[in-house]
N, C-alpha and C positions, 0 to 999 in steps of 0.2 A: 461346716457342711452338714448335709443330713444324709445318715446311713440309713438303705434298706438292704432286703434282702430279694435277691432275683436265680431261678431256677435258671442255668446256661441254657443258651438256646439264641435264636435270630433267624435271619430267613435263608433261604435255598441261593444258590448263585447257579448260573444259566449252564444247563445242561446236568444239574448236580440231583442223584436222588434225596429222599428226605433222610434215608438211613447215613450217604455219603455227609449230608449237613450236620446231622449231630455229632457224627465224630469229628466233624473239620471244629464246629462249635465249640465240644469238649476240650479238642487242643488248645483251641485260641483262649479260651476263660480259662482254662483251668491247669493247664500243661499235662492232661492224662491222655494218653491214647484209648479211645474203648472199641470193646466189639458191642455193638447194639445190635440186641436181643431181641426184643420186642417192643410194639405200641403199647404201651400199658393203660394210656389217658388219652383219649377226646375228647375237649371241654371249651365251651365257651362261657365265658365269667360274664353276670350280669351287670357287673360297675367297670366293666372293664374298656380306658377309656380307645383303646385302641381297634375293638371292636372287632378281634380275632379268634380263631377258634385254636387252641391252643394241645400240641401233641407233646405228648412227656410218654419217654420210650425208656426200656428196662436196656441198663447198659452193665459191661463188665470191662474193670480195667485190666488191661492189658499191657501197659508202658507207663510211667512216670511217676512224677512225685505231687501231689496236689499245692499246685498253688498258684497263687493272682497272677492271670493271663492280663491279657488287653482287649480292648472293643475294638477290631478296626473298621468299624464304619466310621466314618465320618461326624455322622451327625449323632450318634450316638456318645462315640469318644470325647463329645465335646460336652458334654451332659452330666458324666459322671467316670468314675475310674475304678477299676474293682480292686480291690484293695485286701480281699481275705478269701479263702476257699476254705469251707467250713461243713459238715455233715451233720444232718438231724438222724438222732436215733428216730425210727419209723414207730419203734414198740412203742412207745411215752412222749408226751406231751412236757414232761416232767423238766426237764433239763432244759428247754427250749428256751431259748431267748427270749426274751416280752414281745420285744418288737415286733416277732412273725405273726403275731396272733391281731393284729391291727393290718398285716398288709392282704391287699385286694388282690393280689394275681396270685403269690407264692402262697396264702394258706390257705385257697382252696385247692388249690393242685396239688398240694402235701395230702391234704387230707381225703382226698378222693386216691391219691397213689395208697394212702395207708387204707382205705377201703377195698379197692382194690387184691391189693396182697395179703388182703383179711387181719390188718391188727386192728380195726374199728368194727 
């Protein structure tokens, strides 16, 4: 199989705000409860093949232990499996895994997050 690397996240369910989604998100990928803090990113990727504008919000954990949740959409679950919970230091580049730096969705939204928070 082929590993990437994807920032948690998916879409809204009926009635749900967006702040109520990331943390239902958080749960389900990652098993962390958070309290979300703020919008921190608005971005739309220009190779991005889904054609969304993508929100990445400042969260703090509040419950659990990090690790490999499930997708449960349907059509997603059937695509891939998350299989690791893992954290980029935000200071350096340094440590990072090769992979990130070839993928199209996660390293512009890392690197607009680390502009953002001023380590770029």
């Amino acid at each position: 199989g082929r590993s990437y690397w994807v920032i948690p996240g998916g879409g809204r369910e009926a009635g749900e705000t967006e702040e109520d989604c990331v943390a239902r998100e958080m749960w389900e990928e990652t098993n962390l409860m958070v309290q979300v803090e703020r919008l921190l990113v608005e971005m739309a990727l220009p190779n991005d093949p889904f054609n969304k504008v993508r929100k990445t919000y400042l969260c703090t954990i509040i419950a659990g232990e990090a690790a490999p949740g499930h997708e449960p959409e349907a059509d997603a679950a059937s695509l891939y499996a998350i299989t690791e919970v893992a954290w980029f230091d935000l200071r350096s580049e340094e440590p990072w895994e090769a992979s990130i730096f070839t993928n199209y969705i996660a390293y512009p939204i890392i690197q607009e997050i680390r502009r953002v928070l001023g380590y770029l």
